[in-house]
C-alpha positions in Angstrom: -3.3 -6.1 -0.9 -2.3 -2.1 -0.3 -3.1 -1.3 2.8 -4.6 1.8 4.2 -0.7 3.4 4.7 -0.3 2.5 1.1 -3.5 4.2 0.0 -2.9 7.4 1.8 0.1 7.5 -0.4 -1.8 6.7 -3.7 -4.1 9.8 -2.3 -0.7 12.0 -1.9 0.2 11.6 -5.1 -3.0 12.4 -6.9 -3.2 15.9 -4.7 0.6 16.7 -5.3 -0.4 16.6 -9.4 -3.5 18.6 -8.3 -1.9 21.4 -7.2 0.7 21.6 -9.3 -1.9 22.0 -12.2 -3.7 24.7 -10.2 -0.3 26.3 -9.5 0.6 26.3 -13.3 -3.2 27.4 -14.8 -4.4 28.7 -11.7 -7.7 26.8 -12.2 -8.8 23.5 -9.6 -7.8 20.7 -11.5 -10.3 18.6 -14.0 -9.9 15.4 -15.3 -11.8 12.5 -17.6 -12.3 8.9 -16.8 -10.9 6.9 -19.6 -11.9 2.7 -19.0 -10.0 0.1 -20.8 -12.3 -3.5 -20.4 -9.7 -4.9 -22.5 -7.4 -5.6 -19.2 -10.4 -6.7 -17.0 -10.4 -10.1 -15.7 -13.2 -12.4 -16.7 -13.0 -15.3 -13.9 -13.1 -19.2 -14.7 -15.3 -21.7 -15.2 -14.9 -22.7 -11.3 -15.2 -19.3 -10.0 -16.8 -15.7 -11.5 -14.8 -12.9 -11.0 -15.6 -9.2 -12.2 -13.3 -5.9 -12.2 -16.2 -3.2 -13.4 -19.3 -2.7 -11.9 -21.1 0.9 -12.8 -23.6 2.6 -10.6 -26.4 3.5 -12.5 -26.8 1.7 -15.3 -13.6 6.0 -31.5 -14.4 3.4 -29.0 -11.2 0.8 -28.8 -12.3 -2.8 -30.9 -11.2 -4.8 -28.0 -13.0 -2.7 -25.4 -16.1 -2.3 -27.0 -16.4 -6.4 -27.6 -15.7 -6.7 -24.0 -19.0 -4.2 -23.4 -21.7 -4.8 -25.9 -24.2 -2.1 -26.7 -26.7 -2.1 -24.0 -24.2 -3.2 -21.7 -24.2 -1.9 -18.0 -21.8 1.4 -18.0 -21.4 0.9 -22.1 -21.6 5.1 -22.3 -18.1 5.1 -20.0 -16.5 4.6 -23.9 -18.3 7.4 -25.9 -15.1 9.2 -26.9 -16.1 12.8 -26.5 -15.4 13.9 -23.4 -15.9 16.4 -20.6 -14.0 17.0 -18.2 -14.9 17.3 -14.0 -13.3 18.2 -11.2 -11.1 16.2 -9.2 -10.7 14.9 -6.0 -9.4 12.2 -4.0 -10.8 10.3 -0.7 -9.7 7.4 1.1 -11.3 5.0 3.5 -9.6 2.0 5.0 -8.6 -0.1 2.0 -10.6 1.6 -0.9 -9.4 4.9 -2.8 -11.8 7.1 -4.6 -11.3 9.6 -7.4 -14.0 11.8 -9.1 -13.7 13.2 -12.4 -15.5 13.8 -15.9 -16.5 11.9 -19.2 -18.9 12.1 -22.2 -21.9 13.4 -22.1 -24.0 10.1 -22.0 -27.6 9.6 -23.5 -28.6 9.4 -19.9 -26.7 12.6 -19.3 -24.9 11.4 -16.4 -21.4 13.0 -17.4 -19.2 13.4 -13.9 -18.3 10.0 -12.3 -16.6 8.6 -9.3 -13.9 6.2 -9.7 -13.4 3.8 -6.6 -10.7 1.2 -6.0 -10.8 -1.7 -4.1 -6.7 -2.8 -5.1 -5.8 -6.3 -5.0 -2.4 -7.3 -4.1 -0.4 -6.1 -6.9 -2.9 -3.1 -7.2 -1.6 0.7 -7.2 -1.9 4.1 -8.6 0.6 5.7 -10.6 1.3 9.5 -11.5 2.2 9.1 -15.4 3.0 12.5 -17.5 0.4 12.7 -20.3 2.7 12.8 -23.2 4.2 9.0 -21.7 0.6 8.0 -21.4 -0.8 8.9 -24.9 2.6 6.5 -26.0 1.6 3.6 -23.4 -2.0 3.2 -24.6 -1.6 3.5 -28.0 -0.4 -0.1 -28.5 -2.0 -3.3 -26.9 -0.9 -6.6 -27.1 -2.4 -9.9 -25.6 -1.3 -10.4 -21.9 0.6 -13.1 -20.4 -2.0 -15.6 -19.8 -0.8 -19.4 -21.5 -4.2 -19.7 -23.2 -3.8 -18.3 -26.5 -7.4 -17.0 -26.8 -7.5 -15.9 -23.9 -4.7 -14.0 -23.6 -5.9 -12.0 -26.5 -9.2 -11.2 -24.6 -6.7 -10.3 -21.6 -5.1 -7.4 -23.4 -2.2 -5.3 -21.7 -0.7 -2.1 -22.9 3.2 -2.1 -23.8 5.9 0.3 -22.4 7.9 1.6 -25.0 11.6 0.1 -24.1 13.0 3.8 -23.4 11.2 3.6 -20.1 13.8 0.8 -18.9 16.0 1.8 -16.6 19.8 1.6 -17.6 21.4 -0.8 -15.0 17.8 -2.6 -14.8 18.0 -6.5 -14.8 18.4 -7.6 -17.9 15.1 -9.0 -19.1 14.5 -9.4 -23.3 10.7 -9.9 -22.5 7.4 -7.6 -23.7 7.5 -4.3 -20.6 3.5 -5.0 -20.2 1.1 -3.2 -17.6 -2.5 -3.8 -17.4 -4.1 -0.2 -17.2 -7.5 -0.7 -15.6 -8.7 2.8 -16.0 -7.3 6.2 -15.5 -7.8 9.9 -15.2 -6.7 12.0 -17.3 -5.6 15.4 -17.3 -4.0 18.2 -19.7 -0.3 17.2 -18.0 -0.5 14.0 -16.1 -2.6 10.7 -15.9 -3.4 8.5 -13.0 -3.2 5.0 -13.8 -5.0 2.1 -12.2 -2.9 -0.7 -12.7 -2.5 -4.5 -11.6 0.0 -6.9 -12.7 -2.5 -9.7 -11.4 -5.8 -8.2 -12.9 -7.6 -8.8 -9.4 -8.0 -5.0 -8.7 -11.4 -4.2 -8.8 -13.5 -0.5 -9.8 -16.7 0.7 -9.3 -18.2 3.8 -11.0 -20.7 6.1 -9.8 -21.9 8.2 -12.1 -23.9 11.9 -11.6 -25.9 14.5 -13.1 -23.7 17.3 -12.2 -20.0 17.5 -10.6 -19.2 15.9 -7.7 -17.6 18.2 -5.5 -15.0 17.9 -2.1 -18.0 18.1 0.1 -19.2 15.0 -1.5 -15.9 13.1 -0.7 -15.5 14.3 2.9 -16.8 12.2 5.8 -20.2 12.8 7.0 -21.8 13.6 3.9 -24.9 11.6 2.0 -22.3 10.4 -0.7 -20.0 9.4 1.7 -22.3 7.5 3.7 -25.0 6.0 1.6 -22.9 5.7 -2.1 -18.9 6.1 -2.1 -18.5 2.4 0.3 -21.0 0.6 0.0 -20.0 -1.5 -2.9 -17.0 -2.8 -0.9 -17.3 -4.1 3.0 -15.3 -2.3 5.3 -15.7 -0.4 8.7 -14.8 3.5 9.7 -11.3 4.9 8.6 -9.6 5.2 11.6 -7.8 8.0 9.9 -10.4 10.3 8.9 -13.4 8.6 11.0 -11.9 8.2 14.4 -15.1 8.3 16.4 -16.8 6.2 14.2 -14.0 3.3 14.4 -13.6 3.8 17.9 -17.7 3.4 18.2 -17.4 0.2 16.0 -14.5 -0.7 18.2 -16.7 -0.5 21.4 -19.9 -2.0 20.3 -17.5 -4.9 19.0 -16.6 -4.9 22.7 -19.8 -5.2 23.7 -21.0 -7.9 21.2 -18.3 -10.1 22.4 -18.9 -9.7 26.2 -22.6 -11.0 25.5 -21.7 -13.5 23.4 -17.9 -14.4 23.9 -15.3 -15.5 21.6 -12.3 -17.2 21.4 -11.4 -15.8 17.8 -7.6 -14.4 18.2 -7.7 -10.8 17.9 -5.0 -10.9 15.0 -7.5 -13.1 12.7 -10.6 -9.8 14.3 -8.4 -7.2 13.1 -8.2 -8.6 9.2 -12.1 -9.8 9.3 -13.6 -7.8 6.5 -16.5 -5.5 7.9 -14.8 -5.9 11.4 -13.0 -3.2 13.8 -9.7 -3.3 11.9 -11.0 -0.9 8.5 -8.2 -0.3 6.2 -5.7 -3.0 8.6 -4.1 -5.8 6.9 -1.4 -8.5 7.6 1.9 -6.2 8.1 -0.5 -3.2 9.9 -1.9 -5.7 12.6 1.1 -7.2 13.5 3.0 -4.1 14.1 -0.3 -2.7 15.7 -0.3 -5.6 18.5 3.1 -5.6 18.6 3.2 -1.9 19.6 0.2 -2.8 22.3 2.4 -5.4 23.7 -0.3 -7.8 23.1 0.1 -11.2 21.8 -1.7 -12.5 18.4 -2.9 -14.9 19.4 -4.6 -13.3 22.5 -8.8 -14.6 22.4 -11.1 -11.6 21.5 -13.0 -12.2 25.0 -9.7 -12.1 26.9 -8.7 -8.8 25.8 -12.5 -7.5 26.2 -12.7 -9.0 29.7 -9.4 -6.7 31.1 -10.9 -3.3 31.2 -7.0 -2.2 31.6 -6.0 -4.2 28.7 -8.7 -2.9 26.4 -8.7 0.2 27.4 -4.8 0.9 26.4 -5.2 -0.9 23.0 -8.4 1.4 22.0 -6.0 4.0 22.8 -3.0 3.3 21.2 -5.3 2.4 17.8 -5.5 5.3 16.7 -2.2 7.1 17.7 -0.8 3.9 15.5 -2.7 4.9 12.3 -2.3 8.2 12.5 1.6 8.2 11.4 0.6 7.1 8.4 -1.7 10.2 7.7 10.7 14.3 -9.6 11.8 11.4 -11.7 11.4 11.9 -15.6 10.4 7.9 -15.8 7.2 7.6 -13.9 7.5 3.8 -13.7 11.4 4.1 -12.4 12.0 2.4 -8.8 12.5 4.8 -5.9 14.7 3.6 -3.7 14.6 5.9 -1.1 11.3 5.6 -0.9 11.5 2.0 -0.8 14.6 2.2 2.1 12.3 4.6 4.3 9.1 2.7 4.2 10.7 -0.8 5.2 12.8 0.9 8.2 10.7 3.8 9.6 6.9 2.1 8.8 7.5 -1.4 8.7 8.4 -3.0 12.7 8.1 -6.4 13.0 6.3 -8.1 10.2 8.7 -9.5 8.5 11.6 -8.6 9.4 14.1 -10.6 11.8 14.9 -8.1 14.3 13.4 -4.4 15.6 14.3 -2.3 17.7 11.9 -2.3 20.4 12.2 1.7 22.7 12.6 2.0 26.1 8.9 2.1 27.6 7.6 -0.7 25.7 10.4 -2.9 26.2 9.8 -2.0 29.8 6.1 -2.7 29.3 7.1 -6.0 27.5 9.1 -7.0 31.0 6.5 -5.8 33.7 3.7 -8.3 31.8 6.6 -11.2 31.5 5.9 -11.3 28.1 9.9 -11.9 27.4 10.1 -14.7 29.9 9.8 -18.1 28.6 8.7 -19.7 31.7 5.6 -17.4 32.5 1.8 -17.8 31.4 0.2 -15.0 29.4 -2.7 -13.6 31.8 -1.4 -14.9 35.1 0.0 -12.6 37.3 3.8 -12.0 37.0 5.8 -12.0 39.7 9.5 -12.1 38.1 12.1 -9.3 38.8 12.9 -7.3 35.8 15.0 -3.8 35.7 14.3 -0.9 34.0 16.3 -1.0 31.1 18.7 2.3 31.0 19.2 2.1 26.9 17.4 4.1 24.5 16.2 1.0 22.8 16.9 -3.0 23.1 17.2 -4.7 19.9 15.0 -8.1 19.6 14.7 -11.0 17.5 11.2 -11.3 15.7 9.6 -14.9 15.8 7.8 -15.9 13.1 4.6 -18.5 13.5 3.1 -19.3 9.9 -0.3 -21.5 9.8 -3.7 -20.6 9.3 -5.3 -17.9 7.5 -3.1 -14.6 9.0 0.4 -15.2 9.9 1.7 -13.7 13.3 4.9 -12.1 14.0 6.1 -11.1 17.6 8.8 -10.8 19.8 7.0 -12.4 23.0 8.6 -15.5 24.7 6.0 -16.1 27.1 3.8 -19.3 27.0 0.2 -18.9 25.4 -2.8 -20.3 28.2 -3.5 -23.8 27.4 -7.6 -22.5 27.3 -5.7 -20.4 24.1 -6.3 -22.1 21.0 -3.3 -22.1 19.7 -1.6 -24.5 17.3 1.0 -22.3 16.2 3.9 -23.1 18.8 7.2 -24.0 16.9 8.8 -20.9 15.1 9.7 -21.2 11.4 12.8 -19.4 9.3 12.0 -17.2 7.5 13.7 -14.3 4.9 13.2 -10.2 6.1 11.7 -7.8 3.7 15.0 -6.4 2.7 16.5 -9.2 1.6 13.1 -10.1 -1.2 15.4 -9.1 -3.9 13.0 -8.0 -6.9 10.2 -9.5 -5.5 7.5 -6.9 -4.7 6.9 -6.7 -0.6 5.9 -3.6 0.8 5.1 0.3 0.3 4.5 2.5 -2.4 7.5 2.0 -3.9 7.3 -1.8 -4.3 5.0 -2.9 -7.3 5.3 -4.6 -10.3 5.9 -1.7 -12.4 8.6 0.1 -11.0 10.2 -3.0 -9.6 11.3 -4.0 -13.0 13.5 -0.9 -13.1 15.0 -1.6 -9.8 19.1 -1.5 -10.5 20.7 -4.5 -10.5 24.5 -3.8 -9.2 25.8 -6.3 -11.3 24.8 -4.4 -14.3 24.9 -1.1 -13.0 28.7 -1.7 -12.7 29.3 -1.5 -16.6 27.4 1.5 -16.9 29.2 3.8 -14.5 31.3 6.8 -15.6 34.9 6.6 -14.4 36.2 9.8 -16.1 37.0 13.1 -15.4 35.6 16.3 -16.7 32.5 17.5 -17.9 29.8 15.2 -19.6 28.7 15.3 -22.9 25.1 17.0 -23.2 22.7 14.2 -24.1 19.4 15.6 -26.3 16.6 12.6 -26.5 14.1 14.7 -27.9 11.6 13.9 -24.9 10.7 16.1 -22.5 12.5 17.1 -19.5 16.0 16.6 -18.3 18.1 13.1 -19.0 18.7 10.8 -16.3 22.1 11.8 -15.1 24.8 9.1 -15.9 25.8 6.6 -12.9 28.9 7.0 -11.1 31.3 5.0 -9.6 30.4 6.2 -6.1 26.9 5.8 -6.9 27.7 1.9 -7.6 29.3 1.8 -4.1 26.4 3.8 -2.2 23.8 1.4 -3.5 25.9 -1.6 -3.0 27.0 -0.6 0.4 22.6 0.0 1.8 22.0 -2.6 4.2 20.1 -5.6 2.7 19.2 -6.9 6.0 17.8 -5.6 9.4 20.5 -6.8 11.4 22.7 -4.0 9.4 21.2 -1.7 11.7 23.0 -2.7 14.9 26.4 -0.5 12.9 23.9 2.8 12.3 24.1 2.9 16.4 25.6 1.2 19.3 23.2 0.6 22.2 24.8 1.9 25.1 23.1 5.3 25.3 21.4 6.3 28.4 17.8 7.3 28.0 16.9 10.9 28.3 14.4 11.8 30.0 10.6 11.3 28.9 12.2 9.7 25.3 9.8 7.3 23.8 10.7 7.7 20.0 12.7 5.0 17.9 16.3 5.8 17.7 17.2 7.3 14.1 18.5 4.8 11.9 20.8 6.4 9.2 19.2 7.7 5.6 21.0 7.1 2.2 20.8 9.9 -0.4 19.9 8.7 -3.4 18.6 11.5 -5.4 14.9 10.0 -5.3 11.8 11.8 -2.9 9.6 10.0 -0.9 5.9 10.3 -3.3 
């Protein structure tokens, strides 16, 4: 599931094609809500499952069998529309965007669209002319019932918006749209490869408007969230998460608990609002404190507690122009996994020079000491920028835990995690989807495969021919041979990074950061 890093993105991209159509009209951006039930999951037998639920109360043939008339948010498909403003909010793991639609019987024309993305859920920033082609051809999805595969409907790509040097793959380019907004020049898509996304409409009798979407106001508080459990951003609500964060405190000092403070950070309606798997381990690996660590243990040490609810926050806080919207961006994929991602999965990170020295004065990299007894091994402050570590991997359970401590767990711990397993690092997934905006479904498909790439490539001299597709914008420009060679030659695993820079530098003085780790040019932006 995106996480609340990921979202901010989503929520980056929608106000980057915001202001662009302000800055080329000169008017705030508006936008209609288009819904497409045709894609929406319908659950089994064995469990329900529902994608839409609307707040209050020429159409498609597919869509409109999926809502009956008198169906709850039915109007959502009227076909003449109006438009609203739009604006974008985000809180923890849910994204909201307002916009327009028809002019219902209940007059209830400007809605709210908010997102609670499953795991293959994102948002993309399509260009209307590409989006008027996507939707204008359904075929049934991938699901091996026949009949119900042509109740699960998916929109096709047209084949143009393949990558060349893509894997080869002679199979249907579906996407399941769940809804969208759409504007004069660009669409944002809802889409999910797994159909597990879910949306909730709000609907309202005049525009909603920023105030609306900004914390501390009635819509925020009583009707954007509450559809969806989840605590205080600790983005745009830091004294809210922090207060949740204390009266959690204070609940478990009353009551005690033993729950591991990894599996309290990923509760839903807990502390941790908008933190998943990858975003808690790199959280309590940058608090030096162990996964496994029992909630009432770290409540008990005022010292303890007291520098985690402070580095919280600092932690979140970091995370506050192709022609083929659904090409993959590797730079943006390269920069994610080595400037936002630390140690889940990956094999080694580079850990800086005060919290290595942190990790030492706690004798949480000797083997032979106890977590939580008093440590009285000599250590030495380490005079390198940054010590490079090997993250240990310990899968069972609900929440996996990745961390670089050596130290022995309490036996009053309950831990039954104590042999670490094997296991692949993010880089080296290949074209399975992992992490960041970059990596979904959609683009992944167009991800260049240098096998294929290497036939593709233009060896000759001179000035190349002027391609015309007819389409708008500018052609892709050809590949080159010392493109082949730059893609091939980015690192596929983390242990590449011990060539970006040796570690023998001396620390200067008050240096904290990460060292820089080298950046490949690729012609791609970060969204």
């Amino acid at each position: 599931m995106p996480e609340s890093q990921a979202l901010q993105i989503f929520a980056a991209r929608v106000r980057k094609a915001c202001l662009k159509a302000f800055l080329n009209c000169g008017i705030l951006a508006e936008g209609v809500l288009h819904i497409f039930p045709r894609t929406w999951a319908e659950g089994t037998a064995a469990k329900a499952y529902s994608t839409f639920t609307p707040t209050p109360a020429v159409v498609n043939e597919y869509d409109a069998g999926k809502m009956k008339q008198g169906a709850p948010g039915r109007y959502l498909l009227e076909t003449e529309r109006k438009s609203g403003p739009i604006h974008v909010a985000v809180r923890g793991k849910c994204l909201a965007i307002s916009a327009g639609h028809a002019r219902s019987p209940f007059f209830y024309p400007f809605h709210i669209l908010v997102c609670h993305f499953g795991l293959e859920g994102e948002i993309l920033t399509v260009p209307r002319y590409i989006y008027d082609q996507v939707i204008a051809r359904s075929v049934p999805g991938n699901n091996p019932n026949a009949a119900k595969a042509e109740r699960l409907r998916s929109f096709l790509i047209p084949r143009k918006y393949v990558d060349p040097g893509a894997r080869e793959d002679n199979s249907l380019y579906k996407i399941n749209i769940l809804a969208a907004v759409v504007m004069e020049e660009d669409a944002f898509i809802v889409c999910d490869f797994a159909r597990i996304t879910q949306i909730h409409v709000i609907s309202n009798s005049r525009f909603w408007t920023e105030e609306d979407m900004s914390p501390g106001s009635e819509a925020w508080k009583n009707r954007l969230w509450t559809r969806y459990a989840g605590g205080p951003d600790w983005i745009l609500e830091k004294d809210d998460a922090l207060a949740v964060l204390d009266g959690w405190r204070q609940k478990v000092l009353r009551k005690g608990t033993e729950t591991p403070i990894i599996d309290v950070l990923l509760q839903a309606g807990g502390p941790g609002g908008g933190i998943g798997q990858h975003l808690a381990n790199d959280l309590l690996f940058g608090a030096a404190i162990h996964p496994d660590t029992p909630a009432d243990v770290l409540c008990e040490d005022d010292e303890l507690y007291d520098s985690f609810r402070e580095y919280v926050p600092n932690f979140m806080s970091k995370f506050a122009s192709k022609t083929n919207p659904f090409s993959f961006n590797l730079t943006s994929d390269t920069n994610f996994l080595r400037g936002y991602v630390q140690v889940y999965r990956k094999e080694e990170v580079r850990v800086p020079a005060a919290l290595y020295d942190l990790y030492q004065s706690r004798g949480l990299l000797d083997p032979n000491h106890t977590i939580g007894t008093p440590y009285h091994g000599q250590w030495v402050p380490t005079d390198k920028k940054y010590k490079l570590l090997p993250v240990r991997f310990f899968e069972g359970g609900a929440n996996n835990r990745y961390h670089v401590i050596l130290a022995m767990p309490p036996s009053t711990w309950k831990v039954t995690y104590t042999t670490p397993c094997t296991f692949k690092d993010v880089t080296q997934a290949g074209y399975a989807t992992t992490l960041g905006p970059a990596s979904f479904r959609e683009p992944m498909r167009n991800k260049l495969d240098p096998e294929a790439i290497a036939n593709l490539c233009s060896g000759k001299g001179g000035r190349p021919k002027k391609v015309r597709t007819g389409e708008r914008g500018r052609p892709r420009k050809p590949l080159t041979i010392a493109t082949v060679k730059r893609i091939a030659d980015i690192p596929r695993s983390a242990k590449r990074v011990k060539e970006d820079k040796e570690n023998i530098d001396p620390v200067d003085q008050g240096e904290e950061e990460l060292a820089p780790t080298r950046r490949y040019n690729t012609r791609s932006r970060m969204p």
